[in-house]
PDB file of N, CA, C and O in Angstrom, chain B, residues numbered from 101:
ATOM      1  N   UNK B 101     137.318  85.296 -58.311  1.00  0.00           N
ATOM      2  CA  UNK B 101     136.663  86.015 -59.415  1.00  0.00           C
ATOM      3  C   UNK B 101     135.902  87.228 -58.872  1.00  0.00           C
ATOM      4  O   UNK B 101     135.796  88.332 -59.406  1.00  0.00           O
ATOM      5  N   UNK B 102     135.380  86.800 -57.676  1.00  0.00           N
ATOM      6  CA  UNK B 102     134.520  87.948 -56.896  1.00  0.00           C
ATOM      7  C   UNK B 102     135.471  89.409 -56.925  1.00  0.00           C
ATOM      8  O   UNK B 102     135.207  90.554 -57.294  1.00  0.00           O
ATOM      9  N   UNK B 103     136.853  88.692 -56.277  1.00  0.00           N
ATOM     10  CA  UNK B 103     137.318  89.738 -56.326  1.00  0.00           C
ATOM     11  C   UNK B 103     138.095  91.012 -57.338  1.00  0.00           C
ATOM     12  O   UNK B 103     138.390  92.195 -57.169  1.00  0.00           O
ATOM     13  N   UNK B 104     138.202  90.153 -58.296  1.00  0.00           N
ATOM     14  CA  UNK B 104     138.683  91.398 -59.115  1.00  0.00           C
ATOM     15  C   UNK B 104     137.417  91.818 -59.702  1.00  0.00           C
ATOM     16  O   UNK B 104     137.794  92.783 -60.367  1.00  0.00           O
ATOM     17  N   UNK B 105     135.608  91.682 -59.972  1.00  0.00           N
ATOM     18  CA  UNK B 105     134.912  92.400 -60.218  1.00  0.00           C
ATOM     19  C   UNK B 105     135.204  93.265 -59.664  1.00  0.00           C
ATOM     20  O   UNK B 105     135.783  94.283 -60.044  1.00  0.00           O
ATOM     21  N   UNK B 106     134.678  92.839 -58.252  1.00  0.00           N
ATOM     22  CA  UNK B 106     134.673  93.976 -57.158  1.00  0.00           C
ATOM     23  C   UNK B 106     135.775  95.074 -57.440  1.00  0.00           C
ATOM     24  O   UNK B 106     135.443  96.248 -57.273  1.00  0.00           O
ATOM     25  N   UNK B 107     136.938  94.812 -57.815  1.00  0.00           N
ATOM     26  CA  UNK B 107     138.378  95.922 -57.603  1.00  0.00           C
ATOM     27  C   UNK B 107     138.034  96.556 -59.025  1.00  0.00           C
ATOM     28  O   UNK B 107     138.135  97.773 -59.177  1.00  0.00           O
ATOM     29  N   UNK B 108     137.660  95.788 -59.985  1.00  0.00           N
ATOM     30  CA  UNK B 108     137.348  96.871 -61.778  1.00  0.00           C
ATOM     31  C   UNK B 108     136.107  97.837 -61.488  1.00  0.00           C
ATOM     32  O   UNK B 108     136.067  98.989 -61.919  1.00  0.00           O
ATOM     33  N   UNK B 109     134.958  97.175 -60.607  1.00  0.00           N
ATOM     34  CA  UNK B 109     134.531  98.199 -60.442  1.00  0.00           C
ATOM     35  C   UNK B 109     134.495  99.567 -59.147  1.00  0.00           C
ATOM     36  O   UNK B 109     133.823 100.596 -59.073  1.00  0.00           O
ATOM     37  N   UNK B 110     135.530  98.981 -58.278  1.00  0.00           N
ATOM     38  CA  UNK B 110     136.239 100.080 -57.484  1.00  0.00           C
ATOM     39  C   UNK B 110     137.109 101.203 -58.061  1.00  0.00           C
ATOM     40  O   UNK B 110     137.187 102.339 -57.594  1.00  0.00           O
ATOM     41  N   UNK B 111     138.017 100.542 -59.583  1.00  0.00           N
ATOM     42  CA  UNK B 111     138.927 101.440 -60.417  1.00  0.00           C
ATOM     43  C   UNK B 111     138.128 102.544 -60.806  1.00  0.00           C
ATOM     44  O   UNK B 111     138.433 103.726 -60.644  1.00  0.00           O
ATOM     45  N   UNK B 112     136.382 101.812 -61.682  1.00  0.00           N
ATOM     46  CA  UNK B 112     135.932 102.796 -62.749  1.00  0.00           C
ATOM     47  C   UNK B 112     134.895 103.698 -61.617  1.00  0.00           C
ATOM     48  O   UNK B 112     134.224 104.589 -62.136  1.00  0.00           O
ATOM     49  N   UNK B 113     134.706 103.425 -59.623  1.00  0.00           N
ATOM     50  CA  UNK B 113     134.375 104.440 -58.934  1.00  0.00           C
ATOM     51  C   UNK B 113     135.106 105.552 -58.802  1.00  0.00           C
ATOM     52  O   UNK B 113     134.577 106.661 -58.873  1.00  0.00           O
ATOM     53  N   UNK B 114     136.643 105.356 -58.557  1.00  0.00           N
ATOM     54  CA  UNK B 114     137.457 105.966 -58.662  1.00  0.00           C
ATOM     55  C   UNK B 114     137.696 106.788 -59.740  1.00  0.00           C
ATOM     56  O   UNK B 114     137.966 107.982 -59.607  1.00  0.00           O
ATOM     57  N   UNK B 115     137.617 106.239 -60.771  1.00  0.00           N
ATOM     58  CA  UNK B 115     137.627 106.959 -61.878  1.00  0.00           C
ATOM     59  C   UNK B 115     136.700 108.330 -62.449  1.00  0.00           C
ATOM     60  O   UNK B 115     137.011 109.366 -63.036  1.00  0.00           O
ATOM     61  N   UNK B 116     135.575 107.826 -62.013  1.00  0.00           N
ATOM     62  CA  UNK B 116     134.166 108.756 -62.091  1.00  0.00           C
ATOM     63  C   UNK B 116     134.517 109.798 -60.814  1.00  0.00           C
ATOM     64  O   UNK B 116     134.211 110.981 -60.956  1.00  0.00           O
ATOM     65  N   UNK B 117     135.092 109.400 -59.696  1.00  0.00           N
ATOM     66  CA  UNK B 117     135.384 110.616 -58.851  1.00  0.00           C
ATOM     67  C   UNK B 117     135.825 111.356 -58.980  1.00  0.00           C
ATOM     68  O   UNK B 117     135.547 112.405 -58.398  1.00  0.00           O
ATOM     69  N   UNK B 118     136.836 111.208 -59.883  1.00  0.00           N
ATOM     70  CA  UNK B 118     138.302 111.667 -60.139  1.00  0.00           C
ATOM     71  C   UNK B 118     137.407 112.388 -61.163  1.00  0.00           C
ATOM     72  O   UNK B 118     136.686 112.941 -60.332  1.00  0.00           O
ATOM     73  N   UNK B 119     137.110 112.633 -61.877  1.00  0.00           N
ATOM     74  CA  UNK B 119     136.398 112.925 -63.409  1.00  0.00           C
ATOM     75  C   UNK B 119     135.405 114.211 -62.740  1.00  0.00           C
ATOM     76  O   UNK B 119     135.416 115.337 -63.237  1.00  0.00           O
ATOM     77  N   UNK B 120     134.630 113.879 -61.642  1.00  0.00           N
ATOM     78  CA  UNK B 120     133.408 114.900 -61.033  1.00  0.00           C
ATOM     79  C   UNK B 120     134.524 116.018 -60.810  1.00  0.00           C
ATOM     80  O   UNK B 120     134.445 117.126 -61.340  1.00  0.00           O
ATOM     81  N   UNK B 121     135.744 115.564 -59.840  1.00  0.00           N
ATOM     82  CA  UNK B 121     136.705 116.442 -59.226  1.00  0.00           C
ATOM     83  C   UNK B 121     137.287 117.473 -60.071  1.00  0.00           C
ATOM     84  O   UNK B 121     137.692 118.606 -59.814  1.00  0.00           O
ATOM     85  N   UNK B 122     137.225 116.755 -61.209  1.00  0.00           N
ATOM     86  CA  UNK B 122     138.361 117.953 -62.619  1.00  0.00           C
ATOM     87  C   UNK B 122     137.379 118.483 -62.670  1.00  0.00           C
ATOM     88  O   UNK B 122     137.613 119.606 -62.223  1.00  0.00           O
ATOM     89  N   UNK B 123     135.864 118.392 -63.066  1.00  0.00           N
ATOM     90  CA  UNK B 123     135.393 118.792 -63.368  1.00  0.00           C
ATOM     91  C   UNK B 123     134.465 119.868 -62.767  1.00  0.00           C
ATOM     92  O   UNK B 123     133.605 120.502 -63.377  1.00  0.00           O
ATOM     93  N   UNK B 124     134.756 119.951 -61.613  1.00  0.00           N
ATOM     94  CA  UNK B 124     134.019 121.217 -60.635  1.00  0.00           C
ATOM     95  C   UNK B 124     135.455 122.404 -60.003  1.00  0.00           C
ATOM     96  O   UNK B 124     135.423 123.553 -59.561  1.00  0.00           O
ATOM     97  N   UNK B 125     136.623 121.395 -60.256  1.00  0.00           N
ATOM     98  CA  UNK B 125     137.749 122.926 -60.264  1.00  0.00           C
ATOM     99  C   UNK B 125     137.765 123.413 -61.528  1.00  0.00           C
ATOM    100  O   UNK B 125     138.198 124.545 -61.745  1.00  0.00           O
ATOM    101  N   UNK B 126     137.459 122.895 -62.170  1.00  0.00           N
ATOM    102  CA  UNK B 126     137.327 123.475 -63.439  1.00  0.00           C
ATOM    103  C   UNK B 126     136.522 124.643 -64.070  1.00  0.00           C
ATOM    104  O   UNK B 126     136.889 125.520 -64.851  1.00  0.00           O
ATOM    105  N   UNK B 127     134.846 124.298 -63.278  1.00  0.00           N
ATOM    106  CA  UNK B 127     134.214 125.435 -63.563  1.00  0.00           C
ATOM    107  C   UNK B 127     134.908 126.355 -62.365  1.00  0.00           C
ATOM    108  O   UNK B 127     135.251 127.468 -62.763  1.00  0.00           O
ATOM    109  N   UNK B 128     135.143 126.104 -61.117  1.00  0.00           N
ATOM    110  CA  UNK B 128     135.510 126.861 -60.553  1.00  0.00           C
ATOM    111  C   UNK B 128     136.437 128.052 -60.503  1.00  0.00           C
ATOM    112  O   UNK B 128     136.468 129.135 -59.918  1.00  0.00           O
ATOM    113  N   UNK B 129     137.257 127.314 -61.461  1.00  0.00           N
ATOM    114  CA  UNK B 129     138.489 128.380 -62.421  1.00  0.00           C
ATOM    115  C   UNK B 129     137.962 129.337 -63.311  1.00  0.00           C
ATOM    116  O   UNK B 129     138.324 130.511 -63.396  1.00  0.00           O
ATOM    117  N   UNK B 130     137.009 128.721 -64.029  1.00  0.00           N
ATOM    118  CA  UNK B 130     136.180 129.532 -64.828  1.00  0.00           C
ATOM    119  C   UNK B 130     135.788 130.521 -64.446  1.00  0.00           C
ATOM    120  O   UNK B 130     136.284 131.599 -64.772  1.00  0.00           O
ATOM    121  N   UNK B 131     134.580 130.359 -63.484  1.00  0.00           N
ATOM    122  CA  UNK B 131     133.820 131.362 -61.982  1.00  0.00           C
ATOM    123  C   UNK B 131     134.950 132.463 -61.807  1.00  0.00           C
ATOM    124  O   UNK B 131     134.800 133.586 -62.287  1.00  0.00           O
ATOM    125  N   UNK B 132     136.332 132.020 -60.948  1.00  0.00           N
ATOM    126  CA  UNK B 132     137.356 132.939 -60.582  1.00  0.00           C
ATOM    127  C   UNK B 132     137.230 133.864 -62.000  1.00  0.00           C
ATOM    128  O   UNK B 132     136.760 134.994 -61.871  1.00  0.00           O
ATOM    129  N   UNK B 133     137.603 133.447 -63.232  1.00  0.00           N
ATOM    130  CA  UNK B 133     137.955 134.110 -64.003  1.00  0.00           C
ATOM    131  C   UNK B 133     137.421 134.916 -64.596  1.00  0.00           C
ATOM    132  O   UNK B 133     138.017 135.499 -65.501  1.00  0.00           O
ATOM    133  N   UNK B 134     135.805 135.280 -64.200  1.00  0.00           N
ATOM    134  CA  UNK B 134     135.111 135.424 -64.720  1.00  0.00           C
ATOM    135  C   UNK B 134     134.986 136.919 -64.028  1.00  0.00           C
ATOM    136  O   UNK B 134     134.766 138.062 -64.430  1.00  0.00           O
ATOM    137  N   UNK B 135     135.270 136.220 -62.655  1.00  0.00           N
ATOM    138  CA  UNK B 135     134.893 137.855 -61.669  1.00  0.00           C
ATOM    139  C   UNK B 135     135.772 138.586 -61.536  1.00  0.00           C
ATOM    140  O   UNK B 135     136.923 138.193 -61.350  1.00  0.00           O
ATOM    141  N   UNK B 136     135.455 139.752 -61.598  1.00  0.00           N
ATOM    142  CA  UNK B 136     136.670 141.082 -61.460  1.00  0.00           C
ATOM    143  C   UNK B 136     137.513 140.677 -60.357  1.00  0.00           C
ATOM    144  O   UNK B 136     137.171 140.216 -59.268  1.00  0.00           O
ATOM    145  N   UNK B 137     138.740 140.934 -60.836  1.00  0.00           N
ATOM    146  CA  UNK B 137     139.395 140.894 -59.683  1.00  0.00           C
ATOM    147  C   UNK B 137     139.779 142.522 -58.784  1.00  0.00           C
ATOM    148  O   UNK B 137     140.230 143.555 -59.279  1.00  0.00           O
ATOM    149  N   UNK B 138     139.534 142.340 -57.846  1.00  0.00           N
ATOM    150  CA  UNK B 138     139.739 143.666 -56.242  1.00  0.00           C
ATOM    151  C   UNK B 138     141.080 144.187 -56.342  1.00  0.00           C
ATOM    152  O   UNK B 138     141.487 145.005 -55.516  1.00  0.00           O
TER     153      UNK B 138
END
């Protein structure tokens, strides 16, 4: 039992990582798009 807590809440760490990750190329795309391009 221990172990599949442990692994559901390894999925929803994963999950939240995954989520930070979209979410900072994301502004980052933004940023690019924002600045003149040379």
């Amino acid at each position: 039992m221990n172990y599949i807590s442990s692994s559901g809440s390894f999925m929803e760490d994963m999950t939240f990582n995954l989520r930070k990750k979209l979410v900072q190329c994301f502004l980052l795309c933004l940023k690019i798009r924002k600045e003149p391009k040379h």
